[in-house]
C-alpha positions as CSV (number, residue, x, y, z in Angstrom):
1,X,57.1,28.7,-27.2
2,X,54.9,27.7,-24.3
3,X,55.5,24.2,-24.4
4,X,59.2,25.0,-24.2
5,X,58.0,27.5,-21.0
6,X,55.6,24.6,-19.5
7,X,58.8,22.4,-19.5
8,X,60.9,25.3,-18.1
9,X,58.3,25.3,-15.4
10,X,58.5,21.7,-14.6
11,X,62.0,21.6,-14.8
12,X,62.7,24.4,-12.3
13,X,59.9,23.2,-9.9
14,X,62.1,19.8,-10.0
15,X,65.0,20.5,-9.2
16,X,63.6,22.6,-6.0
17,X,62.4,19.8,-5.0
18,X,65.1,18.2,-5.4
19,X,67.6,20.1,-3.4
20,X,65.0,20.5,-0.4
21,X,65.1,17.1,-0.7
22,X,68.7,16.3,-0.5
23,X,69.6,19.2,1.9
24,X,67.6,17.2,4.5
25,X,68.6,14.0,3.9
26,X,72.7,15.2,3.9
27,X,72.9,15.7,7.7
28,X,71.4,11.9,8.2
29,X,74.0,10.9,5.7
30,X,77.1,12.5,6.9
31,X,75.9,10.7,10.4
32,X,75.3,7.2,9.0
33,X,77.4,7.3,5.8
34,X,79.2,4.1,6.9
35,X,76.0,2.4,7.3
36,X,74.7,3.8,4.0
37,X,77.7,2.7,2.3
38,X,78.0,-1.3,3.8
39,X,73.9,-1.2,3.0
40,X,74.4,-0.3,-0.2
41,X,77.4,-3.2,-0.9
42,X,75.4,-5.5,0.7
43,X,72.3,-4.7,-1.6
44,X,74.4,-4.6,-4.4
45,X,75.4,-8.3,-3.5
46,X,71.5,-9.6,-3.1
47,X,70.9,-8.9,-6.4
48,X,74.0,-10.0,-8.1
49,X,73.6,-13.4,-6.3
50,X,69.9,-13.3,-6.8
51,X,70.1,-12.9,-10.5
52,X,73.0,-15.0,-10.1
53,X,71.2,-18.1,-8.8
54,X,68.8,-18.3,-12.0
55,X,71.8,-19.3,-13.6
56,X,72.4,-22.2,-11.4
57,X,71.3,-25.1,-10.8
58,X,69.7,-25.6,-7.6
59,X,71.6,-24.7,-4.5
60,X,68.7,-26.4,-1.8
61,X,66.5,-29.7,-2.8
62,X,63.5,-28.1,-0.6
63,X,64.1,-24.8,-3.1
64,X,62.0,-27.0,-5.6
65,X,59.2,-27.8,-3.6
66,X,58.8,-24.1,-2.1
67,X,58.7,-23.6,-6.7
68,X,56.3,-25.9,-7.2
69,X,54.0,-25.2,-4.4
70,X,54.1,-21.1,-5.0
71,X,53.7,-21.4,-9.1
72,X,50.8,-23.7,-7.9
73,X,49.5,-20.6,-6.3
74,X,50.0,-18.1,-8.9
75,X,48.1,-20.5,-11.5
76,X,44.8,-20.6,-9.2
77,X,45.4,-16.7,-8.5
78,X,45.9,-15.4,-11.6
79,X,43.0,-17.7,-13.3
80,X,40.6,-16.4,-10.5
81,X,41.5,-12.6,-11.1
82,X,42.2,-12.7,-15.0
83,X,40.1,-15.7,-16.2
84,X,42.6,-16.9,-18.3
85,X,40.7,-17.4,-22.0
86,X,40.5,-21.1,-23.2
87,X,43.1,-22.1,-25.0
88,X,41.2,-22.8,-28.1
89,X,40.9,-18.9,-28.6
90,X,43.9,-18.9,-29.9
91,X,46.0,-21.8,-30.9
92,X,44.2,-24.8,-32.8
93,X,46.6,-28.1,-31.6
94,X,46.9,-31.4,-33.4
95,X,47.8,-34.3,-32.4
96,X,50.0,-37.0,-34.1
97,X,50.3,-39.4,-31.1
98,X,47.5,-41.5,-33.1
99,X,48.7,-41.3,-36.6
100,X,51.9,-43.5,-36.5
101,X,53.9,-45.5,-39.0
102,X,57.0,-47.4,-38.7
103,X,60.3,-46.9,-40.5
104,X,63.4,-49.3,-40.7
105,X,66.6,-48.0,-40.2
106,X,68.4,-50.8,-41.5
107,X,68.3,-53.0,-45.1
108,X,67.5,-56.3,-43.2
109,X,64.4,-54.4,-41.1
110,X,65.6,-55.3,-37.7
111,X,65.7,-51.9,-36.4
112,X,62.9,-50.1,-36.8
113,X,61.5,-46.8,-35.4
114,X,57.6,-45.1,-34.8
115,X,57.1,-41.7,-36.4
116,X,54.0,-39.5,-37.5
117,X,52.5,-40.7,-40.6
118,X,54.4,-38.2,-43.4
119,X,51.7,-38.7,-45.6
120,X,48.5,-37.8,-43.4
121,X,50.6,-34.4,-42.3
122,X,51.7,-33.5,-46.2
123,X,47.7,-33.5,-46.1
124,X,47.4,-32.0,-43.2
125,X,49.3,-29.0,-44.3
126,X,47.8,-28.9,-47.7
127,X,44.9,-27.8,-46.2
128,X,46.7,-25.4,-44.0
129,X,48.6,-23.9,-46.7
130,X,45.1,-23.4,-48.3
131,X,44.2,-21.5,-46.0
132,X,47.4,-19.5,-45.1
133,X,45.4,-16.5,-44.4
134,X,43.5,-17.3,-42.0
135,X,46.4,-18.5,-39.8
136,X,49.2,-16.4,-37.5
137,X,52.1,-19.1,-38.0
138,X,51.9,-23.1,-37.7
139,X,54.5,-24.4,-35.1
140,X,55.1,-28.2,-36.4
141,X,57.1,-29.8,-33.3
142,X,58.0,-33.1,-34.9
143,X,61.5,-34.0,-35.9
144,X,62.6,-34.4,-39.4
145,X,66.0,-35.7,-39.4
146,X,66.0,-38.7,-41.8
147,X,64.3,-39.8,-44.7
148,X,61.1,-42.1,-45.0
149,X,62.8,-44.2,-47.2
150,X,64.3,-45.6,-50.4
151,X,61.2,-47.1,-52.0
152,X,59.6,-45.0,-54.3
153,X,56.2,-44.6,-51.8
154,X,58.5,-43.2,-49.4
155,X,60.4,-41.1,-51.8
156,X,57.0,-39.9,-53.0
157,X,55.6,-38.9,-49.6
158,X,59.4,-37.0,-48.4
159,X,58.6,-35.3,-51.9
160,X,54.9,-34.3,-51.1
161,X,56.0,-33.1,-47.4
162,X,58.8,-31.0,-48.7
163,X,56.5,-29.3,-51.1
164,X,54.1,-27.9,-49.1
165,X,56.4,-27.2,-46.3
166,X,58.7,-25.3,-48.7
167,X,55.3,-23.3,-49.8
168,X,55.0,-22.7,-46.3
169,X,58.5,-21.4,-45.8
170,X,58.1,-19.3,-48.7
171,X,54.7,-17.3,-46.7
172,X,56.5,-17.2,-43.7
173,X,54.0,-19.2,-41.8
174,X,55.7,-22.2,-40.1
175,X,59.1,-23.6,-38.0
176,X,60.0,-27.1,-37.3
177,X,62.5,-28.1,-34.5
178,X,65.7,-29.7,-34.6
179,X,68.2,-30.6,-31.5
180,X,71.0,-28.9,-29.9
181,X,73.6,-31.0,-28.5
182,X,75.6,-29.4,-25.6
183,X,79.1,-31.0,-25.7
184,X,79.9,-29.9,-29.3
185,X,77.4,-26.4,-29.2
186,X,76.1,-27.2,-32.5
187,X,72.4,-28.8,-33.6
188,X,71.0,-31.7,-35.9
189,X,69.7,-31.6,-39.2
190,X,66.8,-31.5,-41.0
191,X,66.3,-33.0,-44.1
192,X,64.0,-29.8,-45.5
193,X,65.2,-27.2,-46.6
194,X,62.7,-24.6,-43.9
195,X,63.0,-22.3,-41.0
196,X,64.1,-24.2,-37.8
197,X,64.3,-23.2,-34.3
198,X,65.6,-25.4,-30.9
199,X,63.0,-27.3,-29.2
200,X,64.7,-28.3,-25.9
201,X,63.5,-29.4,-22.6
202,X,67.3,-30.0,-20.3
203,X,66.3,-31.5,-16.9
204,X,68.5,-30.4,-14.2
205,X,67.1,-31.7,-11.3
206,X,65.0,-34.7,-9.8
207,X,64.7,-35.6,-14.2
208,X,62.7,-32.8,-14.2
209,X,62.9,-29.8,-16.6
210,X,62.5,-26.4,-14.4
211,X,64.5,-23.8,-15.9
212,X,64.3,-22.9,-19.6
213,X,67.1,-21.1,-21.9
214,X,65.5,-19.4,-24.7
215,X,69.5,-18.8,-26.8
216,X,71.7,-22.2,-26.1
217,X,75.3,-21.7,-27.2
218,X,75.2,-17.8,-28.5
219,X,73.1,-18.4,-31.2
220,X,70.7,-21.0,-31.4
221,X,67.4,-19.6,-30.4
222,X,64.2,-21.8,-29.3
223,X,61.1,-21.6,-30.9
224,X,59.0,-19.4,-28.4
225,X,61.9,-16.3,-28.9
226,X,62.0,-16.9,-32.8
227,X,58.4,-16.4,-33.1
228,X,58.4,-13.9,-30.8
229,X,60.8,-11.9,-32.8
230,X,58.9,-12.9,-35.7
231,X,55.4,-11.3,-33.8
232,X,57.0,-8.1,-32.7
233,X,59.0,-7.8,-35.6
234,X,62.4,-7.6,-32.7
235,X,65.7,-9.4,-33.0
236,X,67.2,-10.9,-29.3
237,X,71.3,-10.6,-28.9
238,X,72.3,-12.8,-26.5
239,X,75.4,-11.0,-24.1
240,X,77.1,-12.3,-21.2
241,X,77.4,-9.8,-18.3
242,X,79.7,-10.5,-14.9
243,X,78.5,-14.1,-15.7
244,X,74.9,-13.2,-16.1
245,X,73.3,-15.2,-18.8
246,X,71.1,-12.1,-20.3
247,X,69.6,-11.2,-24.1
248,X,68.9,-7.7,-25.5
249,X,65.9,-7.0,-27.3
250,X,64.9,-3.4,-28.7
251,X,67.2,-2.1,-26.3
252,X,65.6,-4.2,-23.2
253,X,67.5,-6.4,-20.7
254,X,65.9,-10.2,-20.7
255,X,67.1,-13.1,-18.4
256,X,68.0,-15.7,-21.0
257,X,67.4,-18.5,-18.6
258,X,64.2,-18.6,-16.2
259,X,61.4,-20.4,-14.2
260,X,58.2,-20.5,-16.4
261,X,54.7,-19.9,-15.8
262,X,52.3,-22.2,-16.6
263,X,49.1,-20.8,-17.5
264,X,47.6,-24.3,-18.8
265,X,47.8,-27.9,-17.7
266,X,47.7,-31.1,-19.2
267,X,44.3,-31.4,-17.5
268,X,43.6,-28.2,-19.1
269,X,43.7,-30.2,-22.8
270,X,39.9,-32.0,-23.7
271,X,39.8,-34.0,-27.0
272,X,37.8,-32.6,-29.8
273,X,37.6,-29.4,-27.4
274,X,40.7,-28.1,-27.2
275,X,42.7,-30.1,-29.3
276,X,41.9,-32.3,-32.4
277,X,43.5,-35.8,-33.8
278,X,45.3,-34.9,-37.0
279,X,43.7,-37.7,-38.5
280,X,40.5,-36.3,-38.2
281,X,41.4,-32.6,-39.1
282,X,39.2,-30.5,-41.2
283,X,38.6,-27.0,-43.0
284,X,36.0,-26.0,-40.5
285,X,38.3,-26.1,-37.6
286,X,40.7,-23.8,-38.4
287,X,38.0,-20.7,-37.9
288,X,38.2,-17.1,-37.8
289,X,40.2,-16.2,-34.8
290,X,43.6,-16.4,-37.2
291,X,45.2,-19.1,-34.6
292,X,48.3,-20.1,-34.1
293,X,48.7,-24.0,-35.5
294,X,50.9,-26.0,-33.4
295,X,51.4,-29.7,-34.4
296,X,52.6,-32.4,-31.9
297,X,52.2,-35.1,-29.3
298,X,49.8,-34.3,-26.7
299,X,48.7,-37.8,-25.5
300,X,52.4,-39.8,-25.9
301,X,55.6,-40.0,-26.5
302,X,56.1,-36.6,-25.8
303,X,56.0,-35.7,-22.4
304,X,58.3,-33.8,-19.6
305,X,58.6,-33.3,-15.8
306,X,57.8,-30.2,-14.8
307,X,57.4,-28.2,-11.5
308,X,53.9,-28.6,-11.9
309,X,53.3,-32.3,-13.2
310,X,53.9,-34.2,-16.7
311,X,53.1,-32.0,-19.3
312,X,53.6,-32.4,-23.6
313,X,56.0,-30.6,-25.1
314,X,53.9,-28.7,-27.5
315,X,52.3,-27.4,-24.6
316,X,55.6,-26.2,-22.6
317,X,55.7,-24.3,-26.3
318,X,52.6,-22.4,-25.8
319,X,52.8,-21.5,-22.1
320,X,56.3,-20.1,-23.2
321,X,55.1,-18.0,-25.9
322,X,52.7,-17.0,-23.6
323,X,55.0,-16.1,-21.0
324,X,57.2,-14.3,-23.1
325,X,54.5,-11.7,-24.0
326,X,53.9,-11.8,-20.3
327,X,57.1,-10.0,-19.6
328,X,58.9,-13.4,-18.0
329,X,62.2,-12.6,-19.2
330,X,62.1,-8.7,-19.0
331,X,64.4,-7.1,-16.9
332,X,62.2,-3.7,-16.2
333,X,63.0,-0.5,-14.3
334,X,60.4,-1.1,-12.2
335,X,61.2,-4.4,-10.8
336,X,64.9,-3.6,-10.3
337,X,63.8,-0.9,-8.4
338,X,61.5,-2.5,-6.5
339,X,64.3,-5.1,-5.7
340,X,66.6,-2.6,-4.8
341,X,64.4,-1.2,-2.3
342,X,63.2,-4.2,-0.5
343,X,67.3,-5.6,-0.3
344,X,68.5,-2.2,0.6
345,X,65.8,-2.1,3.7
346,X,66.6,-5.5,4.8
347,X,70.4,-5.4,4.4
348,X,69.9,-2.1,6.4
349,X,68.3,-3.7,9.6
350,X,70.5,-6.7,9.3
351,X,73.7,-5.1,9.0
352,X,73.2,-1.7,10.7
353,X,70.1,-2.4,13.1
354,X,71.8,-5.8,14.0
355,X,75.0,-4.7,15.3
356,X,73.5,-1.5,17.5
357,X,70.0,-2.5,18.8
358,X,69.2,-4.0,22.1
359,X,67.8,-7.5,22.3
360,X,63.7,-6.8,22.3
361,X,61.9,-7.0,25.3
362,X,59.2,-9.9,25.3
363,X,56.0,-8.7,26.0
364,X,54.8,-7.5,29.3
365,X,52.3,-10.7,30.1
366,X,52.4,-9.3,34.2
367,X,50.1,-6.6,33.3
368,X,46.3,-6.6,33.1
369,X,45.5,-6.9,29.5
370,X,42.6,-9.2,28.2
371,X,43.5,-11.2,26.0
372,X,43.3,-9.5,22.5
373,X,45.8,-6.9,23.6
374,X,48.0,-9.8,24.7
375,X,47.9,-11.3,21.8
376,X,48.3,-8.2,20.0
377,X,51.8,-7.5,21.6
378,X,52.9,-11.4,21.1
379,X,52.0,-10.7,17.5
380,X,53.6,-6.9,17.0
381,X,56.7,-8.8,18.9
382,X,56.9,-12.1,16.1
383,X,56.4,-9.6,13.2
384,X,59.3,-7.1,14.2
385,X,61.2,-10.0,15.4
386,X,61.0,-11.7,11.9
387,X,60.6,-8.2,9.4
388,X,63.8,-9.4,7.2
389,X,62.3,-12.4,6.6
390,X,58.5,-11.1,6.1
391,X,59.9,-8.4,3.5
392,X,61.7,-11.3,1.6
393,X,58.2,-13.5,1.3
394,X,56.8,-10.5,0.2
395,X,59.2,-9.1,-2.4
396,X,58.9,-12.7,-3.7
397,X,55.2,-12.7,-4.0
398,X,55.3,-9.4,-5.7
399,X,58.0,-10.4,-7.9
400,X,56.4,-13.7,-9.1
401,X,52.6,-12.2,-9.1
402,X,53.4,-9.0,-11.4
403,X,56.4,-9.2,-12.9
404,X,56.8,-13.2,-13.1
405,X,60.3,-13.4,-11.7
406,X,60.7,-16.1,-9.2
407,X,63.2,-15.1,-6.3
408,X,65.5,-17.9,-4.6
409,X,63.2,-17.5,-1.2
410,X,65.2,-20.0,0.7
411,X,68.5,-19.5,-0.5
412,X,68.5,-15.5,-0.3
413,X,67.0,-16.1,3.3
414,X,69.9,-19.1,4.1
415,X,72.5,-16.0,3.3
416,X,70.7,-13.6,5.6
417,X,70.4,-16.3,8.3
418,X,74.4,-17.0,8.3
419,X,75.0,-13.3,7.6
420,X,72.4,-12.5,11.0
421,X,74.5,-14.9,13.1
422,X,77.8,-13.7,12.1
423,X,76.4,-10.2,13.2
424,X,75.2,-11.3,16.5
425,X,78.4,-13.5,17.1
426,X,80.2,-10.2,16.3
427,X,78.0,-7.9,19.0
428,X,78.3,-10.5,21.6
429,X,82.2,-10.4,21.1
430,X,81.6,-6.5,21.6
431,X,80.0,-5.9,24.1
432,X,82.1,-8.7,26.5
433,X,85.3,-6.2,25.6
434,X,82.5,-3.2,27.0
């Protein structure tokens, strides 16, 4: 009973509020309600087109340098204020790039191809499996999509391999990647008979890979989501919305396609540190932190543009996980709100403020200032002269800092540019007519 008279309370005290509130704002908007309305369209349209251009490729070449230069930023920011935890903390990596053997894909052995030696990682995972408990999940990012071969050594390793990776399978503790190919939306095969997941790096501009889709198609899902659903124990359906590219998850928003962050480098990764040679694996490493396993090429064969350098793949895997638990992809109420704001305020002194305001005065130099004050005003003059564009570098920071979206900085501020001159072409026009 007095919980339901607390909420009463709180209710009533509310919606008071609430009309005080909207009984003085009411006069201001029966004055300006045109402006209100053409701010609000306008706003609308900044963040359709802003969410719009993640879906894109690049609509400025300088866009990728003002990317790489600002993720730059954030890395050195956020590993100053959060001392981001070595990376052995959590994930033990192996790398195959020195345990090679060669196949032959023909019967005269004139074609011939380099993969991990089968038989070293059967062993490698026997020790794994062995020790299943002590693991989260074992990410293997090699490629299985044809046999060893048809002598009975090969057979017998294929045979040992699928073993323990069936074992695996059966706990629940490990993935394996196979390919997607765009032109037909379907993906490649692999010859066991386990859980597989896309592991796909598109560049889509300058060779470099920039932008990451977690779903391809409508259903094929990359590793970093499945084992995210598999973490959180949460299933992603991937929806199209006014050509948004978007996934639901527990009845959350997500941008299916972003910018990642990139908590570690490839200079980040030290031999027998941070990462071990599979050949060399043992027992001892694995621990008691219950790490995540991820097998792959971290030295060779392996390796991707990025906005921030060359980096393996298995590495892009783990900065995505990473950023996925970050909130990279998740839409929130708070940032939407937040970008509402900030594009409502600047589409209001662009459209309203533009079209009705007098040209500002410089300042005053004639008087007798010293010359702080002078400065002062030169400075208070630049800042209100250039607010639309100040707001925008700041939403961006804030949107990239805490809630690791990256906003389209130059192309947003190309639109209000053109959309600033149009204005002014349109007062000039004006006030020759007064």
């Amino acid at each position: 009973m007095k919980s339901l008279q607390l909420f009463s309370f709180f209710f009533s005290v509310f919606f008071f509020f609430l009309k005080r509130i909207l009984h003085f704002l009411l006069p201001y908007f029966r004055k300006y309600r045109w402006a209100f309305l053409f701010t609000t369209l306008n706003t609308a349209g900044l963040m359709f087109y802003t969410f719009w251009l993640v879906n894109k490729p690049l609509v400025l070449s300088h866009e990728y340098a003002i990317m790489s230069e600002v993720l730059h930023i954030k890395h050195a920011v956020w590993h100053h204020l959060k001392k981001t935890p070595p990376i052995e903390n959590r994930f033990l990596l192996l790398d195959v790039s020195r345990n090679a053997q060669l196949i032959y894909l023909d019967n005269d052995s004139l074609t011939n191809e380099i993969i991990t030696d089968r038989k070293k990682l059967a062993e490698t995972l026997e020790i794994l499996e062995n020790n299943s408990d002590k693991l989260q999940y074992i990410i293997c990012d090699i490629l299985f999509d044809r046999p060893l071969g048809n002598d009975s050594l090969s057979v017998a390793t294929d045979r040992q391999l699928s073993a323990v990776l069936k074992r695996l399978d059966e706990k629940n503790k490990i993935i394996v990647p196979v390919d997607y190919f765009r032109k037909n939306d379907s993906v490649g095969s692999c010859i066991f008979d386990i859980q597989t997941g896309l592991s796909q790096y598109n560049p889509s501009f300058n060779q470099s890979f920039y932008k990451y889709r977690f779903i391809e198609g409508k259903t094929y899902k990359q590793i970093p989501l499945l084992l995210h659903e598999h973490f959180h124990k949460k299933e992603a359906r991937h929806f199209s919305f006014l050509g948004l590219d978007l996934f639901q998850m527990d009845k959350e928003l997500h941008l299916n396609r972003i910018i990642p962050d990139y908590q570690y480098y490839a200079e980040d990764l030290i031999p027998d540190k941070n990462y071990f040679y599979l050949g060399e694996f043992d027992e001892y490493l694995i621990g008691d932190s219950r790490p995540i396993v991820l097998i792959g090429a971290f030295e060779r064969d392996d390796f991707h543009n990025t906005l921030i350098g060359k980096m393996p793949g298995p590495l892009i895997i783990v900065n995505l996980l990473i950023a996925m638990e970050n909130g990279a992809t998740r839409l929130s109420w708070l940032f939407l709100l937040i970008l509402f704001i900030s594009y409502f305020l600047i589409s209001y002194n662009t459209l309203y403020k533009q079209l009705n305001r007098q040209q500002a005065a410089p300042p005053n130099e004639s008087e007798n200032k010293n010359w702080i004050r002078k400065g002062l005003d030169k400075a208070i003059h630049w800042l209100a002269h250039h607010r639309n564009f100040l707001m925008l570098l700041t939403l961006m920071l804030i949107s990239l800092l805490f809630f690791h979206h990256y906003i389209y900085f130059l192309s947003v501020a190309t639109y209000l540019l053109l959309l600033e001159l149009s204005l002014k072409g349109v007062r000039l026009i004006r006030n020759r007519k007064k």
